[in-house]
C-alpha positions in Angstrom: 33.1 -20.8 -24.3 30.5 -19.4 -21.9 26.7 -20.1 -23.7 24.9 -16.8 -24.1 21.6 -16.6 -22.4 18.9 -15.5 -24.1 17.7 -11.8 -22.0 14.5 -11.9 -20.3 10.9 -11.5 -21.9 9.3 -8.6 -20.3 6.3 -9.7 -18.1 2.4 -8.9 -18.5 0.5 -9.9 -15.2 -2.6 -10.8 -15.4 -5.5 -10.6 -13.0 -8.3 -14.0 -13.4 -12.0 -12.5 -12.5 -13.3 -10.0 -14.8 -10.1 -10.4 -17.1 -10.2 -14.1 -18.0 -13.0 -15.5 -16.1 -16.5 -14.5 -16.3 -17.5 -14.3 -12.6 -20.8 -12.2 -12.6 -22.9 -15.3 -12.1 -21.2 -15.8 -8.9 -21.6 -11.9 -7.7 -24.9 -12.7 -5.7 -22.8 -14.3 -3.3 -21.1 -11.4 -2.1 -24.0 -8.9 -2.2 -24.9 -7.6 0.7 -26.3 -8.2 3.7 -24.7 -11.7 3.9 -21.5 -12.6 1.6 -21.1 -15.8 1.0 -17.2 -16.0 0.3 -17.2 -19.9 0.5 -20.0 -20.4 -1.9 -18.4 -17.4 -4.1 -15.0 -19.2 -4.6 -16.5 -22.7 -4.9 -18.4 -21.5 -8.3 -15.3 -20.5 -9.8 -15.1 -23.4 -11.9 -18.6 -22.7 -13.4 -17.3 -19.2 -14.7 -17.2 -18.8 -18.6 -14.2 -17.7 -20.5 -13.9 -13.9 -21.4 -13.1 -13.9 -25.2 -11.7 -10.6 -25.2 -9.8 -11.5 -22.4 -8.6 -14.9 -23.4 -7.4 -13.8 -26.8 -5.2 -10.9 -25.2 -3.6 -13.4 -22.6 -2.6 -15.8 -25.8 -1.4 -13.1 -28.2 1.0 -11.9 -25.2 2.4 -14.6 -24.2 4.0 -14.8 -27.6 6.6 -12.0 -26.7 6.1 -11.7 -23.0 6.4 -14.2 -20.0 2.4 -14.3 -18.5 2.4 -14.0 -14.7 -1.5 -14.8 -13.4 -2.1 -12.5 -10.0 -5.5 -12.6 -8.5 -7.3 -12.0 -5.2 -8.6 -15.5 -5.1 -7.8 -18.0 -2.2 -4.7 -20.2 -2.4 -7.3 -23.2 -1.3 -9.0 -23.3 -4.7 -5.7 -23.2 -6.7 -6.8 -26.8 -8.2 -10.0 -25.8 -9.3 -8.2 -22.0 -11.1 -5.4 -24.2 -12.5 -8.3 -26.8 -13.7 -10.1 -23.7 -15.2 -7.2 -22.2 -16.8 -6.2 -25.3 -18.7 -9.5 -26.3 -20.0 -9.6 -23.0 -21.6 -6.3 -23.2 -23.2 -4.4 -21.3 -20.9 -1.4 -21.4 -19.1 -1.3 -22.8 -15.5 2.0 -21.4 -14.1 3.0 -19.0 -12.5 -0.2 -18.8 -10.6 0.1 -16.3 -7.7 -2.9 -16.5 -5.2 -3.5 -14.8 -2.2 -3.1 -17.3 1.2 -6.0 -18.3 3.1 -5.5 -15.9 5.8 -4.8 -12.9 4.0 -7.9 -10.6 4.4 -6.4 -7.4 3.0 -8.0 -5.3 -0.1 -6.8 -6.8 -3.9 -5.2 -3.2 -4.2 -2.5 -3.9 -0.9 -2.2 -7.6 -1.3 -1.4 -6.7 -5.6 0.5 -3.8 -5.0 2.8 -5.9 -3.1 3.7 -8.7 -5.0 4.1 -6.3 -7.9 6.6 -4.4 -5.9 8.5 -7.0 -5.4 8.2 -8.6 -8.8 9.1 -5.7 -10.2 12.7 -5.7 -8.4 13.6 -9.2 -10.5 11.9 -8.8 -13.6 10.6 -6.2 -16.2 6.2 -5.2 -15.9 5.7 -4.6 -19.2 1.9 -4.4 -18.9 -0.5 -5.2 -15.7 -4.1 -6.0 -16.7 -6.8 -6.2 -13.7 -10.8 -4.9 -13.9 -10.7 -3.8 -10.6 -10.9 0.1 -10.7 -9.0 0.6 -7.1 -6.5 -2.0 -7.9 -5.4 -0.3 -11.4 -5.3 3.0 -9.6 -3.5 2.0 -7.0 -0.8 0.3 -9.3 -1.1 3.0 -11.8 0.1 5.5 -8.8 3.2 3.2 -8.4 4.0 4.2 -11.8 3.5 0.4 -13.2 2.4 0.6 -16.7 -2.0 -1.0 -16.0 -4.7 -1.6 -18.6 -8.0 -1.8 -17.0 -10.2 -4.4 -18.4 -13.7 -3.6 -19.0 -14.8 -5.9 -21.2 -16.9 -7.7 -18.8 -19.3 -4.6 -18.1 -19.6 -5.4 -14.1 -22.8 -4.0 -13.4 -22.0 -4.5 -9.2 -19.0 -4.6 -7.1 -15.5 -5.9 -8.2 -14.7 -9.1 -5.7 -12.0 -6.8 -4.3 -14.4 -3.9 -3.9 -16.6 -5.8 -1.8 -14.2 -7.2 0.3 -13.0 -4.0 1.5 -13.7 -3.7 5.1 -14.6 -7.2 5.0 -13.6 -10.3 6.4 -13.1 -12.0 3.0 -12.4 -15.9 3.7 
């Protein structure tokens, strides 16, 4: 007798800063004139949890498979995973840009969706970043913009556009 395997939990993908992570104390690092990118994604481990956030990401991962996407580096995944555990949260899958790529959150997100979306069901896409969500939202994928953290200045992945973001 062949086993029957469960079917697949749909997938909600989930974006870190501004979702998850508080990161407006580190936001004067990428004001302009001089953005600070290093010093930017080194205080990542300082950010505090957003509740709303948090408790969204732990009542879905009762009935979905979580998927973390973000804009940040692949060289701090230590310090993200380190966050995300002390919080309470799930570690893996953790998909992070690579420390080359330079291109806007919107293109870099849009992709990996594109392609995650060939092997697996999107039930739900959560980011704060207003030209991410409509950029996904325009590929039809079912986003939730997250608000909660009332950003008062740029989204990291709005002031990294045009920028040399390393």
């Amino acid at each position: 007798m062949v086993p029957v395997m469960p079917p697949l939990r749909p997938v909600a993908v989930i974006d870190l800063d501004g979702v998850v992570c508080d990161a407006r104390h580190r936001q004067r690092f990428i004001t302009p004139p001089r953005r600070q990118w290093d010093a930017f994604f080194a205080a990542a481990g300082d950010d505090l949890p957003l509740p709303e956030g948090v408790a969204l990401a732990l009542a879905l991962r009762h009935d979905h498979d979580l998927v973390w996407l973000t804009g940040r580096p692949e060289r701090i995944r230590e310090l993200t995973e380190g966050w995300l555990r002390r919080h309470g949260l799930p570690t893996r899958p953790l998909l992070m840009r690579s420390d080359t790529d330079r291109r806007p959150a919107r293109t870099l997100k849009r992709e990996v969706l594109r392609k995650l979306a060939t092997e697996r069901r999107i039930a739900l896409v959560l980011d704060d970043d207003p030209n991410v969500v409509r950029e996904l939202q325009g590929d039809g994928l079912p986003v939730r913009q997250a608000t909660w953290a009332g950003h008062t200045v740029a989204t990291p992945g709005e002031a990294q556009q045009g920028e040399d973001a390393s």
